[in-house]
N, C-alpha and C positions, 0 to 999 in steps of 0.2 A: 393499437397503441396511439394516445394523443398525446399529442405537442403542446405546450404551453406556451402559444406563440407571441404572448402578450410578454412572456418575460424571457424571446428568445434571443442568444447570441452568441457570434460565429469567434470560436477562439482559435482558430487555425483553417488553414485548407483541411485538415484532416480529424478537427473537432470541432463538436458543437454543444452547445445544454441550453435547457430551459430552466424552470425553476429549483428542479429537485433533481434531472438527471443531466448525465453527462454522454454525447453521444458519439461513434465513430460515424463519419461521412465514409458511406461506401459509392459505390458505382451509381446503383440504383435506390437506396435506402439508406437510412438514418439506424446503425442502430447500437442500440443503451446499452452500455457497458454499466452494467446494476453494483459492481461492486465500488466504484468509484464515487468519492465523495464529492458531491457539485460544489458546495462552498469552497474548499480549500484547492479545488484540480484546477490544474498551470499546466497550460501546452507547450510543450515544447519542442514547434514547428511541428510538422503536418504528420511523424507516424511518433512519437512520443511524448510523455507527457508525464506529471505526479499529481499525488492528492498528499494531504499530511501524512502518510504511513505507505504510499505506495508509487513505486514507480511503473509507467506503464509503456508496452510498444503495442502499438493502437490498442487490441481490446485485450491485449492479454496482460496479466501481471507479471514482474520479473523478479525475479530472485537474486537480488546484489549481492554482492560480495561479503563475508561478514565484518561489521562494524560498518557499515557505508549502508545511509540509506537515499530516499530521495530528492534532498535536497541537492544530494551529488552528483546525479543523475548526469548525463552534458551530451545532447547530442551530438553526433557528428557529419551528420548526411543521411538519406538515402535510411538503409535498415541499420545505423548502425550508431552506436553510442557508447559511451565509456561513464564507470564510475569513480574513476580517480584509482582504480584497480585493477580493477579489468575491463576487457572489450569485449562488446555486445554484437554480435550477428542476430539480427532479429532478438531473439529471446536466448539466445546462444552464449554461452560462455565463452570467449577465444582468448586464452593466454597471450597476453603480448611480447614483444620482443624485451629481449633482459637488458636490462640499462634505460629505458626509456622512461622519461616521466609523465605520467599519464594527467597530471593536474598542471601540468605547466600550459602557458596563457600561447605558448604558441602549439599547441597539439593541432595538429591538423590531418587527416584520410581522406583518400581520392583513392574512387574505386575504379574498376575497368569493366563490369558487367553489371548488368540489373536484375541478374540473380538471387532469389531468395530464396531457394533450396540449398545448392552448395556456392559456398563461401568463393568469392572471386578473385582474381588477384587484387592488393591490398599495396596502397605507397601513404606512409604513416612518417612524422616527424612531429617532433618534439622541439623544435627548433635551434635544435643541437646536434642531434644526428637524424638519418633518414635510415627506413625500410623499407625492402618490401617484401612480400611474401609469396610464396607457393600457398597453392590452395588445400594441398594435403600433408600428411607427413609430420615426424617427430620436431625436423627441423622448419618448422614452417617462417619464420622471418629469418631473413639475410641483410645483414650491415651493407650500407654502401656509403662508403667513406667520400665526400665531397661529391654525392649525388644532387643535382637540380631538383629538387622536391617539385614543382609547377610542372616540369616538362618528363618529371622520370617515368616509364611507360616499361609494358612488357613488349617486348617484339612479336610483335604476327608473325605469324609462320603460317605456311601453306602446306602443309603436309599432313601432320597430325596434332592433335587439340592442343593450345598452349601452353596447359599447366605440366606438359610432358618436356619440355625444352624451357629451362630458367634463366634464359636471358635478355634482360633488361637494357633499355638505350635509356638517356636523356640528351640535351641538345647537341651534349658533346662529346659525349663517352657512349661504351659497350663495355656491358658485365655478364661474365658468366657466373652463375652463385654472385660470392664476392671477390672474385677475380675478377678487374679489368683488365679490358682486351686490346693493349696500346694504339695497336695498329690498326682495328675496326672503325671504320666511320661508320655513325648511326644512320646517314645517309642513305648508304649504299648496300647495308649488309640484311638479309634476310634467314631466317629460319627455316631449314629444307632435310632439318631431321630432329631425331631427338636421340642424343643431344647434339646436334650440327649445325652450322652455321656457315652461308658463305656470303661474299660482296661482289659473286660473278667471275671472279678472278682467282681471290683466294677461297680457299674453306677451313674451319677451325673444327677441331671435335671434341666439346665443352671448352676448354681453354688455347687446347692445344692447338699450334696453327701446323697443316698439312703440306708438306713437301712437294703433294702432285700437284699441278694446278687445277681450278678448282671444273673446268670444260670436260678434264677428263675422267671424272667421277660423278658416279650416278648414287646414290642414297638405295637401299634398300629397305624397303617397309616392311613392318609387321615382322620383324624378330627383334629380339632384345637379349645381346650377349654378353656375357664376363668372361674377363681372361683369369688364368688362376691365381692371380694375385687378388681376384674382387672387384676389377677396375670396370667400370661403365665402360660403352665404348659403342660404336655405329658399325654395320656391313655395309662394305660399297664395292662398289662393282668397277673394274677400271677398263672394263675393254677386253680384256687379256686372261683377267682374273677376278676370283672374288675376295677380299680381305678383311680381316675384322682388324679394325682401327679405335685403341682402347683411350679413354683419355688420359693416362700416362704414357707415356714416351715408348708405344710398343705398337708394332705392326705385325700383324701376323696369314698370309698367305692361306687359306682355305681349299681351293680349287683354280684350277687351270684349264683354260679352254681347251675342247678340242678340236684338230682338225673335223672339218663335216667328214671327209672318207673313216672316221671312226665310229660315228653315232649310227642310232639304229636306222635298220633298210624302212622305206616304206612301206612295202607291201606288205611285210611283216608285221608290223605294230600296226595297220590297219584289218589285219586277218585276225590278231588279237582281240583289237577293239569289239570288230563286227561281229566276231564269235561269242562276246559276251552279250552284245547287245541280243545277239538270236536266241541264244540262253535265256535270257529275261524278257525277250517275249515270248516263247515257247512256253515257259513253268509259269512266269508270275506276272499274271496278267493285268493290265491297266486298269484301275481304279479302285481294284480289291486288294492289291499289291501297291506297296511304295517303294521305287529303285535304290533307295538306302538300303532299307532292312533285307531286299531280294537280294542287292549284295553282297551282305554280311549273310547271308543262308546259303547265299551259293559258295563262296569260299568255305566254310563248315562241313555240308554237304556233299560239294559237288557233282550236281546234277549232269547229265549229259548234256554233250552241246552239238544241237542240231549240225548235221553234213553243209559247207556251205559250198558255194558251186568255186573251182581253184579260177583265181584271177591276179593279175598282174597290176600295180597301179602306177599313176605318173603325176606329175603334177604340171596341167597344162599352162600356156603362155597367157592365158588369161586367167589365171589365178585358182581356176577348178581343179578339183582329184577326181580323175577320169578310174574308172576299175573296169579293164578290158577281159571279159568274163572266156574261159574255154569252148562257152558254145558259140563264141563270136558276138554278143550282147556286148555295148560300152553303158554302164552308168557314172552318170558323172553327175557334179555339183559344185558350187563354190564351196573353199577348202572351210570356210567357217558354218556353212552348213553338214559338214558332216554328218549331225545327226540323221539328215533328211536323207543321206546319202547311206547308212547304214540301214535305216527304212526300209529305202528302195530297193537294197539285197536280201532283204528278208521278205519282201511281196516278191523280188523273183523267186527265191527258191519255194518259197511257198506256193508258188502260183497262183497269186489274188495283186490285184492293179496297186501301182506304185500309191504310196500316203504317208503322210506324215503321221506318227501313232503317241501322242503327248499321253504323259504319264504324269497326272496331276501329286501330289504329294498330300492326298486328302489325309484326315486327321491330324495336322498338323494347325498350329497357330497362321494366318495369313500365309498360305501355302504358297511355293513364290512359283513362277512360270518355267524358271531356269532349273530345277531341282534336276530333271531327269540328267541335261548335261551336265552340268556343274557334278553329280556323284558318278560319274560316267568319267572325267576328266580326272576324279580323287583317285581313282582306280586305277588309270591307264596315266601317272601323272609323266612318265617320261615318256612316253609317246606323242603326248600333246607340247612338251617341250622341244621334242625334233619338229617336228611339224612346224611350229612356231617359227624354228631356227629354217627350215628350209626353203618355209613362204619368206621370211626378210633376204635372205639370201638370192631368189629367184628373182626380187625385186619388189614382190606384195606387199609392200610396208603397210597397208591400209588394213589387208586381211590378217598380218601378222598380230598388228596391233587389238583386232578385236579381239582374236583367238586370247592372246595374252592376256586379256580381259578379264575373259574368262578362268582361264588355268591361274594367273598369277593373283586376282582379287576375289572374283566373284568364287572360285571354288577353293578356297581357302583360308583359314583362321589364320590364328598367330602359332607358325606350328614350331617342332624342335625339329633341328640343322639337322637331318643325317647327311652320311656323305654324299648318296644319292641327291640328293636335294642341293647340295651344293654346285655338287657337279652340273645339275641341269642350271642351275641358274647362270653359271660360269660359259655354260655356253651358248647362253644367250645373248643377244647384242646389247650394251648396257645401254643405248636408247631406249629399251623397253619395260627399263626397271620403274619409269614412269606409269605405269598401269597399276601396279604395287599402289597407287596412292590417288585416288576416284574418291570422294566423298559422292559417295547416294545423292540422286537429287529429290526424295522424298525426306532426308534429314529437312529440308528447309522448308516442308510442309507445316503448318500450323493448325489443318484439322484435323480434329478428332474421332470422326465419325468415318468407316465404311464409305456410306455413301458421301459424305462432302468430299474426302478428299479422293474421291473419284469425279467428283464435280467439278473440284478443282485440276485435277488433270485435263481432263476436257477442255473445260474455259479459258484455261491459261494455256491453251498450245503444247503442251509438255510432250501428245504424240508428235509432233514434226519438229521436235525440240534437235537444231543444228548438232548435238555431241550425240554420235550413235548409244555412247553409254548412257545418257541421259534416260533416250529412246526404252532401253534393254528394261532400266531402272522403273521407269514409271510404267510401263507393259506387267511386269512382274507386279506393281506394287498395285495395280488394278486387278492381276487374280485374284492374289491374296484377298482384297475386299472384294470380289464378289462373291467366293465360296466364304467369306466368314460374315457375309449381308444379313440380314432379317430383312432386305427391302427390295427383293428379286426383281419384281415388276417392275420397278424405279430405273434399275441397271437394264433395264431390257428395252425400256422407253426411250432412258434419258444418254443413257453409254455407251452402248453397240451401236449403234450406228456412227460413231464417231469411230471406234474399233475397227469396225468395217470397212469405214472409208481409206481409214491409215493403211488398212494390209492393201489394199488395192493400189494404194500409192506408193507403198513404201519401195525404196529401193535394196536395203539390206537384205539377205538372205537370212541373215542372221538373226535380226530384228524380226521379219516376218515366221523364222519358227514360234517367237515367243510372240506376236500375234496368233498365228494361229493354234497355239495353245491356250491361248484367252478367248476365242472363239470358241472353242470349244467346250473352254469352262463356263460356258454359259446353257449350254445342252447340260453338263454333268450337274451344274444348279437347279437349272427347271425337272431334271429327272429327280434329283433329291426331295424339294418340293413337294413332287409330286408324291413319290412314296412317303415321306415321312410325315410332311402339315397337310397334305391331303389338298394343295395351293396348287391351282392348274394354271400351265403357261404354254399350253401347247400350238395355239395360235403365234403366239410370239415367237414360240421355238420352230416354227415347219419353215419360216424363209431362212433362218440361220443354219439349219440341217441343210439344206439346198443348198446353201451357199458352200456351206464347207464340203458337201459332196463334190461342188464343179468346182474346187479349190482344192478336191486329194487330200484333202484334211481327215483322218481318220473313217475312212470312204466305210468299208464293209460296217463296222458300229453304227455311223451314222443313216446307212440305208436299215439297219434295225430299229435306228432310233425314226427314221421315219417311216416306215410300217405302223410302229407304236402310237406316232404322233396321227396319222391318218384315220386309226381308230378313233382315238379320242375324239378327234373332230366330226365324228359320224361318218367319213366316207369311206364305211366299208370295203367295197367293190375294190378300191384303189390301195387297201391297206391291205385288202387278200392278193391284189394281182404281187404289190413289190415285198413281202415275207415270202412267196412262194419262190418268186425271181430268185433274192438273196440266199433260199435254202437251196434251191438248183444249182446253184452256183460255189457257193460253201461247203455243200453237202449238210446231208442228216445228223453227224454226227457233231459238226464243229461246236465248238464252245464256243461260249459267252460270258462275260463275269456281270456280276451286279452292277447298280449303278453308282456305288459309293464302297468305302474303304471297309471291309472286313466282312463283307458279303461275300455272297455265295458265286460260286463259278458253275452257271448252269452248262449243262452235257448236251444239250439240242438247244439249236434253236425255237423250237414250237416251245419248249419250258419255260425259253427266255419270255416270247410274246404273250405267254399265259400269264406269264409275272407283270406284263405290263399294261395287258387289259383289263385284271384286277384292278393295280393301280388307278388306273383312268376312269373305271366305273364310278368312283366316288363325286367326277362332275355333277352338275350342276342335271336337273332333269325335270321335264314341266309335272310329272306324277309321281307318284309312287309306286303306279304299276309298270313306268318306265326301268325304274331302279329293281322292280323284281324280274321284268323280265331277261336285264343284264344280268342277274345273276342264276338266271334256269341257264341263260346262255353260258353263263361259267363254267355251272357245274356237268351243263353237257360235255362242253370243251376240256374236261378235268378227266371225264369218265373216259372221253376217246384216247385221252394220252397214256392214262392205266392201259386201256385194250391195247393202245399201239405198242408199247415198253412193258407191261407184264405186271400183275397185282403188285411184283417184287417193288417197282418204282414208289410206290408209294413211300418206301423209307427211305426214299433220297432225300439229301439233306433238303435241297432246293422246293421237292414236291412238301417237302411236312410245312415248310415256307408259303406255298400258294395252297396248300391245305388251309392253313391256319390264316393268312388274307383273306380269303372266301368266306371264311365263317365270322372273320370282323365286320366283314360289307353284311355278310347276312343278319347279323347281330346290330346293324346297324339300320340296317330295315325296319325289325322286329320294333325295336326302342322310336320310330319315326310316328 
């Protein structure tokens, strides 16, 4: 495209033309909006503009009102404009408030966001009355009768997003809707629900001002109730109780705390807990299985659940759940590690060394770190509510508070009140309804990519980020981008080690499971890799196998994965001594599942290692008689496992699997 720079000139920040055309100034380029007439186009200011027959918001054409064309056109700011009819959101039709005069000389809009997707709040006058608006909805402009147009504003709220709570200050009032609120000073009063408001002292619920004061009431998030009459209305929590508070003039009691000598035992709800967790590790094993859907099968089906050894539990003075085992064995652990602590009891009864056993939630969109607790806590949800209650009680306010984290934000939606649910929340300490209300700190991320905003975690500190939920947030928000990466090598160069260094420092228990569940997902990446693009990272992968070994991180798997990884790398000798170690140890018979979600669960170990030196043979090799004779070595290695398990093995699911790998490497020779 050329410019006709002899007859060029600038009619806006946001347009430009030459002789014949008319052009939008973008970021980086200029460019012609073709239907626009150069002779006749008038900008009007930087994102609209007309020609004789056409009004324009930057490059696009708008469809006025009918009878209104573009000489009526009239910006207002920012995206927005009006044609003496109606009002323009970008190219948007927005019905304005009824009674306003849309051509009067004093029309003026002032927006609150620079959002050009959905519509933000909106304070519009006419110079005769003022509005402002809700972003959604039938009734979306609200009168405010003797509002300060300059200074009228929506209230921040800290809780949940603005356009859920419709109250408005200017210098000297508060409105809910269009009720004012006599007694609010715009000062002092903030937004701490929807729809709730208080000034520290008092609280209002949409209009209404509250009786209790406002010290002794906590907000509850993420429900939204009606009384039967249809009235709006907030849960809050007083201490004592839980009540739903309607904004008409109606209080209604929910749940009532209970004494602790009523709630459930502990040993009990953790024999519970640990029997599910042994359950799903015994049937649905990690990585072929995801703990959602194994426990929607297990309730269905109900599989057996493994014997576990009888123990007693307590919850010690420094904040651990000790489990005093019958053969005299104590396992213990901080009470927010539990998972790690359910582990532990399943390597005793099983008889293989304590680890932690992450349970990635592959197939899933940015699979997060927290998945296996978080549907573990959905399951056992009043368990983790005692628990909760009985660390704040003992004094753990620190560990109580994570836990809550977890069962009250992180492991659940916006669900429906049963009474159970009331109840647990009822006896909870209404300090903690505070947890209920965590914005993510990956919301305040601005890249878009896998690997930048992994970058950006890095760069920006986020792992030693001072809020442990912060910590949990951006841990989780690194797995998810490394199992949904296309840039594996990158995260292995440029991100574990940053990883690495946090779990070694970190002090959370809680924090460091969902590192070492990101540690891990970085083994379960390079093994995908490796089966699937045939992308070898097994060099990168042997010190992080190592590491997660002297860190009881998924110990027995990773001394498979380094067996696997030892071949790869040519050092046999070293890859035959530790396969032989881990099957002496394991036995012949234990299982192994794939390396990714809906593969196979091999029955021997030696299957498993046959699956993975297939895999590995497709390295990199100075010949091609290097590549043929990895694969005479295959098919020997294929034949001895037939002789060892019986012609019959060849129809196992797993062996028609390394049947038919063998013959893609061989196939791949062939075509070389």
């Amino acid at each position: 495209m050329e410019i006709d720079t002899t007859k060029f000139d600038i009619l806006s920040q946001g347009y430009v033309r030459d002789a014949d055309t008319i052009y939008l100034v973008m970021a980086r380029k200029l460019k012609p909006i073709k239907s626009a007439d150069a002779d006749s186009f008038t900008a009007l200011g930087t994102s609209h503009g007309r020609d004789a027959t056409t009004g324009y918001f930057r490059d696009k054409r708008m469809r006025l009102a009918k009878g209104r064309g573009p000489a009526d056109l009239r910006p207002l700011g920012h995206v927005f404009a009006t044609d003496g009819t109606q009002l323009y959101f970008t190219t948007q039709k927005v019905p304005p408030p009824d009674g306003i005069d849309l051509s009067a000389p004093g029309l003026s809009l002032r927006w609150f966001d620079e959002n050009e997707v959905n519509m933000p709040h909106l304070a519009l006058t006419d110079g005769a009355g003022v509005w402002m608006s809700l972003t959604t909805g039938p009734d979306r402009w609200i009168r405010l009768d003797g509002a300060d147009f300059d200074t009228l504003a929506p209230l921040v709220e800290d809780v949940t997003l603005p356009w859920c709570a419709p109250y408005f200050r200017d210098v000297s009032r508060v409105w809910y809707r269009g009720l004012r609120l006599p007694d609010a000073s715009p000062d002092a009063v903030r937004v701490c629900g929807a729809p709730m408001l208080t000034d520290g002292t008092r609280a209002w619920v949409g209009a209404r001002l509250l009786d209790a004061p406002a010290t002794r009431l906590a907000y509850i998030d993420r429900y939204h109730l009606r009384d039967d009459a249809g009235s709006d209305g907030v849960l809050l929590h007083h201490g004592d109780r839980v009540a739903f508070h309607a904004e008409a003039d109606m209080t209604r009691t929910l749940a009532t705390a209970r004494p602790g000598t009523e709630r459930a035992d502990l040993t009990q709800i953790l024999r519970d807990l640990f029997t599910t967790m042994a359950t799903l590790f015994a049937h649905y094993p990690s990585l072929v299985s995801r703990v959602g859907k194994a426990l929607s099968h297990m309730q269905e089906n109900t599989p057996p659940a493994p014997d576990l050894p009888d123990f007693t539990s307590r919850l010690t003075t420094e904040g651990q759940i000790a489990l005093d085992l019958a053969d005299g064995t104590t396992l213990s652990q901080p009470a927010t590690a539990w998972y790690s602590l359910g582990c532990h009891l399943w390597a005793h009864t099983t008889g293989r060394p304590a680890a932690l056993l992450p349970y990635p939630p592959l197939g899933t969109m940015l699979p997060r770190s927290t998945d296996a607790q978080t549907q573990l806590i959905t399951a056992h949800s009043a368990a983790f509510h005692a628990l909760i209650a009985r660390l704040w009680q003992a004094g753990h306010t620190d560990a109580a508070r994570t836990l809550a984290h977890f069962t009250l934000c992180l492991a659940r939606g916006y669900r429906d009140l049963s009474e159970d649910a009331l109840q647990h929340l009822a006896d909870l300490p209404r300090d903690l309804m505070s947890s209920l209300h965590y914005r993510p700190a990956h919301y305040h991320f601005g890249s878009t990519t896998n690997l930048a905003v992994a970058r950006l975690i890095v760069a920006d500190g986020w792992l030693d980020a001072p809020d442990i939920r912060d910590r949990i947030d951006v841990t989780s928000t690194l797995h998810g981008a490394l199992l949904s990466t296309g840039k594996t090598a990158l995260f292995f160069k440029e991100i574990l080690p940053a990883v690495q260094s946090r779990f070694t420092a970190e002090p959370d228990a809680a924090v460091r499971e969902q590192l070492a569940t990101l540690l891990d997902a970085f083994l379960v990446k390079g093994q995908v890799d490796v089966e699937v693009n045939r992308v070898m990272h097994h060099a990168a992968m042997l010190p992080v196998i190592e590491f997660c070994i002297a860190n009881a991180i998924n110990t027995v798997f990773n001394r498979a994965r380094l067996a696997e990884t030892l071949w790869a790398l040519n050092r046999d000798p070293e890859a035959e001594a530790t396969a032989e170690a881990l099957i002496a140890e394991i036995g012949e018979d234990a299982h192994l599942p794939g390396v990714y979600a809906n593969r196979h669960i091999y029955r021997t170990p030696r299957l498993w290692f046959l699956r993975g030196r297939v895999d590995a043979s497709w390295r990199k090799a100075p010949d091609l008689d290097t590549h043929k004779s990895r694969l005479d070595t295959l098919e020997a290695e294929y034949s001895a496992l037939l002789d060892r398990y019986g012609k019959d093995a060849a129809q196992w699911p797993e062996m028609q699997d390394i049947r038919a790998a063998i013959d893609r490497y061989a196939a791949g020779i062939r075509a070389a």
